[in-house]
C-alpha positions, 0 to 999 in steps of 0.5 A: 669252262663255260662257254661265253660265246653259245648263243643256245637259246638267243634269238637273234635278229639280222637287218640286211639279210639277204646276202653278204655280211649280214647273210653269212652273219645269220648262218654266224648266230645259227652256227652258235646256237641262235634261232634267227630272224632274217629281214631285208626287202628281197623275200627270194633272197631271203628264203635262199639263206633261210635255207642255209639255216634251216640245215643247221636245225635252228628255227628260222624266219624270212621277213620282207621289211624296208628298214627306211619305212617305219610301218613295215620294220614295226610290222616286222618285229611284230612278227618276229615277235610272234614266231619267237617269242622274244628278241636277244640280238639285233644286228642292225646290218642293212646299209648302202653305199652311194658314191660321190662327193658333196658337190656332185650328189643330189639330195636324193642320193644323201637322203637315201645313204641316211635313211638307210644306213641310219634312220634303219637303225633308229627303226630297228632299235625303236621297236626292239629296246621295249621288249630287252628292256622288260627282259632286262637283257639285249645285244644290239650290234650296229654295222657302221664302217672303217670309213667312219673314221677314215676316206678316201681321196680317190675321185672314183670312189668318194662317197661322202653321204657314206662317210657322215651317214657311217659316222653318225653310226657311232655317235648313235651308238654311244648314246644308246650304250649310255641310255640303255646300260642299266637295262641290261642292254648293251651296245656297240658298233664294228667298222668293216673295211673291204669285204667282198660282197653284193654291195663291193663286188660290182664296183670296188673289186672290179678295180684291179687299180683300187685293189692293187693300192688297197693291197699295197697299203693295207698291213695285211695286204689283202681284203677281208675274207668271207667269214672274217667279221663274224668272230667281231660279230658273235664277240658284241653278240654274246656274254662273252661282251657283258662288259663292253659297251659303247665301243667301235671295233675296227676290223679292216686288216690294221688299214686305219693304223696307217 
């Protein structure tokens, strides 16, 4: 039976890199088959997980971009061009979480949740559809949020730029499903809940209160575990998702259901 889900021959591309989910999600795609391209800001980050990889002898990339600035993402795929050839896959994961509510964060702090979590996207996206759509072939997978759809009524951890910037997320991604289908483009969005990462770490999961509710209200009573978004991750990745487009899949341990 053929094996919808080997990357062997895919380029995959990897914005937010340099650790946590999008780190682990690179090793994901080399694991599979893919050759991948690592971008984030942190070149020595970068290089750590590019070692990763290269012990699994797919081809890869380190490649210092600011997904906020345009010059340096186009300067970016450029490159990523030049080494590879060609772009499959675009994991559009670099984002950040800025806490509080809106009568307390500054324009700065709501600006800087927006260009990053979706201006990046847009970037992205803007110098990668070209070539897909000549290739007539692209996986793009935006990393949006459970709390795209859902918040949190703790005063400790709003974060309402995070909420509306991950929600604009899914609307983004629909329309570039519809716009871009009969390229033979598709894509799709997951919304993680809490994993433990670089960006959690120091403050969700230094909580023993937040985690002890987390825990308790979650169906499956815990977080999620390193690895665990991957499955979702190669799924919309690969020919195994030809199909699926526009969609939201919410990988949070049931905790949206209740």
């Amino acid at each position: 039976m053929e094996n919808l889900f080997d990357l062997t021959g895919k380029v995959a591309v990897v914005t937010g890199a340099s650790s946590g989910l999008g780190a682990d999600a690179a090793l994901a795609y080399a694991q599979a088959g893919a050759d991948v391209a690592l971008l984030a800001r942190r070149i020595e980050k970068l290089n750590e997980v590019k070692a990763a990889i290269e012990s699994t002898g797919r081809k890869v990339a380190a490649i210092a971009c600011d997904v906020t600035k345009e010059e340096s993402v186009k300067a970016a795929m450029e490159e990523v061009l030049s080494t590879f050839g060609h772009i499959d896959i675009l994991l559009n994961n670099a984002g950040v979480a800025v806490r509080g509510g809106v009568d307390s964060m500054s324009v700065e702090e709501w600006d800087k949740s927006f260009d990053t979590n979706v201006k990046g996207i847009f970037l992205a996206s803007k110098y990668v559809i070209p070539q897909m759509k000549e290739r007539g072939y692209g996986k793009i997978v935006n990393i949006a949020s459970v709390n795209a759809v859902i918040a949190d009524k703790n005063d400790t951890f709003i974060r309402h730029s995070y909420n509306a910037s991950k929600s604009a997320v899914l609307g983004l991604t629909k329309g570039m499903a519809a716009s871009y289908a009969r390229f033979g483009i598709t894509v799709n969005a997951i919304g993680p809940a809490l994993f433990e990462s670089e960006m959690t770490a120091g403050t969700l999961f230094k909580s023993e209160q937040f985690l002890n509710a987390y825990n308790m209200v979650n169906p499956a009573g815990r977080p999620g575990k390193k690895g665990e978004l991957n499955g979702s991750i190669l799924f919309l990745s690969s020919d195994a998702s030809s199909y699926v487009q526009g969609q939201f899949i919410i990988v949070d341990g049931g905790g949206a259901l209740v």
